[in-house]
N, C-alpha and C positions, 0 to 999 in steps of 0.2 A: 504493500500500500504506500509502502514513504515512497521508494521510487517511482509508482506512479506521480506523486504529486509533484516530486521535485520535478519529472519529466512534462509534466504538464503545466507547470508555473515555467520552466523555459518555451515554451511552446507560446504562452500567450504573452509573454513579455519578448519573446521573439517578432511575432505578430502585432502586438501593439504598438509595437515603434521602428522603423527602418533602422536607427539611429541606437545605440546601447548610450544611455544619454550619461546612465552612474560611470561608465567605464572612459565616456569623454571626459565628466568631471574631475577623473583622476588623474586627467594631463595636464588640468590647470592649474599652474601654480603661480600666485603672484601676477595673475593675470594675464600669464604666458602658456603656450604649449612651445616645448623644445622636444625636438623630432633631430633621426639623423637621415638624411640621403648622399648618397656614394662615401659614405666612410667620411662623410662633414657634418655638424653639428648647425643647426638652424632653429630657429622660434621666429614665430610671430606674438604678437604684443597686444594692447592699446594703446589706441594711439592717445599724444601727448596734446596739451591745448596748440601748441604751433602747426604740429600734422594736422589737427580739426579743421584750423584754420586755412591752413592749404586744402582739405579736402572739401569744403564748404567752397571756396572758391574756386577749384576746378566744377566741381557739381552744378555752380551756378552756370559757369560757362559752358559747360555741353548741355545745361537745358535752355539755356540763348541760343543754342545752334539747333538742336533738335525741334526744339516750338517754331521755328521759322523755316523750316526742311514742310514743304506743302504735301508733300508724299509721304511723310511719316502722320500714323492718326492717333489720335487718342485712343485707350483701351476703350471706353463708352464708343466713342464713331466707330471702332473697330468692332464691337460687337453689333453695333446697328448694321453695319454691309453684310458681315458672316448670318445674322438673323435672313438678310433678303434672299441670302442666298441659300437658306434652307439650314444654316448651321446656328442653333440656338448652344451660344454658352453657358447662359440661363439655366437651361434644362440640364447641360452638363453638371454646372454647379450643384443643381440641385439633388441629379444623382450620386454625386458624390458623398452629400449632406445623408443621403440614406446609404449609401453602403454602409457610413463611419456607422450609423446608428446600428445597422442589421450586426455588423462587428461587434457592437459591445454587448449588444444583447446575446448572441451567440457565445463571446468569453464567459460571461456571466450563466449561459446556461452549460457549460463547460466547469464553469468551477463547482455549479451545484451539483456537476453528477460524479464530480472528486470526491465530493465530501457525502456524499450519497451511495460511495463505493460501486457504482452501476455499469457494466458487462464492457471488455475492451469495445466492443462492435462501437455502444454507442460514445464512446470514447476520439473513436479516428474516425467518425462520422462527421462530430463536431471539429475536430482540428478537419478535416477537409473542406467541409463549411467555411470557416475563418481562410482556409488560405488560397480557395477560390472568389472568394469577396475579395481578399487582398489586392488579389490580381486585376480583379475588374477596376477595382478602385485609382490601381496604379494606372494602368491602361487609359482611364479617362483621365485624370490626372496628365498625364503625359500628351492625350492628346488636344485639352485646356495650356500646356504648355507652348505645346508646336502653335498652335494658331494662336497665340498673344504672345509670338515668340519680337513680332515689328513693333509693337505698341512702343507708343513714346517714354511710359511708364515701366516696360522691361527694359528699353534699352538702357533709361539712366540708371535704374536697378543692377544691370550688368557693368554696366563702369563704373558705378560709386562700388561694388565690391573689387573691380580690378583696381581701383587707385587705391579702396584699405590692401590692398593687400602689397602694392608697391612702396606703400607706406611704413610698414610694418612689419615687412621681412627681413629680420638680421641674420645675421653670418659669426659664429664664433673664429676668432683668430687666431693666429699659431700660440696668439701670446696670453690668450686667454679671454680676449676684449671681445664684446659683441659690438659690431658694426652695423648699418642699415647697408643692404647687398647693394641697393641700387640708389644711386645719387641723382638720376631725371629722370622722368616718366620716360623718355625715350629710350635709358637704358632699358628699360625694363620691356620696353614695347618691341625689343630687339634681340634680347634673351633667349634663347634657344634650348634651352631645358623645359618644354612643356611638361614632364611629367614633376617636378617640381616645383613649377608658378599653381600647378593642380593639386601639388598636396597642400602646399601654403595656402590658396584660396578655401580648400574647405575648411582647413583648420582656423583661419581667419574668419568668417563667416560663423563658424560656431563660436568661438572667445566672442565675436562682435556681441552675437545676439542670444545664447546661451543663456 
């Protein structure tokens, strides 16, 4: 019975979150996650009142370029054209809004047939349930993603986390010291280690808003 439940408390805390959120909290320390990639030492941070300041002010400046770009629309106008054209995100939303719930209800009837000691059958009945709603859920997800991928509101979403993260990525030195990797946005825009601007940025991203 114990190892059902242990196995079944991974199971829905598996499913309840993409993310193992206690396991990222244990990288933060001080407000930092320090990570190694190729045999070097790196963190990302918060940033300080003078980075806010620089990020506040590029932020303004790509959204003076972006609002004035006639081909780029608002996510609102962008759902208005997708509506005409047969694609309601609305409805998307709203299915999403029912999966999360059919998911919690389904955990919940999951935990009571734990504690109810009742037959493996209905046991991987329920965990199948939960990780076919998963799927749907992500799936539309993903495709609310793709079509609000031009919105004026994704794109400066997309640069305000590339500039935290150009902002915020140090490099430990031979000598001990942490540096900021990159001293212009253009180094950084020039960089050629994508799988490393990729681990920084999620890491960043979660420290941000964690």
């Amino acid at each position: 019975m114990e190892d059902r439940l242990n196995e079944a408390q991974k199971i829905i805390d598996d499913m309840s979150k993409a993310v193992d959120i206690s396991k990222i909290e244990d990288l933060i320390k001080d407000n930092k996650i320090v990570f190694m990639h190729k045999e070097k030492e790196y963190r990302v941070r918060l940033l300080d009142r003078g980075e806010k300041e620089e990020l506040d002010m590029l932020r303004r400046k790509k959204f003076g370029q972006l609002i004035q770009d006639k081909d780029i629309l608002l996510e609102k106008d962008l759902r208005v054209q997708y509506k005409e054209r047969g694609l309601n995100i609305d409805e998307i939303d709203e299915a999403i809004k029912k999966l999360s719930a059919q998911e919690v209800n389904l955990q919940m009837s999951l935990g009571e047939a734990i504690t109810k000691n009742e037959s493996e059958t209905i046991f991987n009945n329920y965990k199948e349930q939960i990780e076919e709603i998963r799927i749907e859920k992500q799936t539309k997800s993903a495709q609310k993603t793709i079509l609000l991928e031009f919105s004026l509101e994704n794109q400066l979403l997309n640069y305000v986390a590339e500039i935290i993260t150009y902002l915020s990525l140090d490099i430990k030195t031979d000598t001990g010291r942490w540096v900021r990797l990159f001293k212009t946005i253009e180094d950084f825009r020039v960089y050629d280690d994508n799988e490393l601007i990729n681990t920084a940025g999620v890491y960043t991203m979660l420290l941000q808003y964690l």
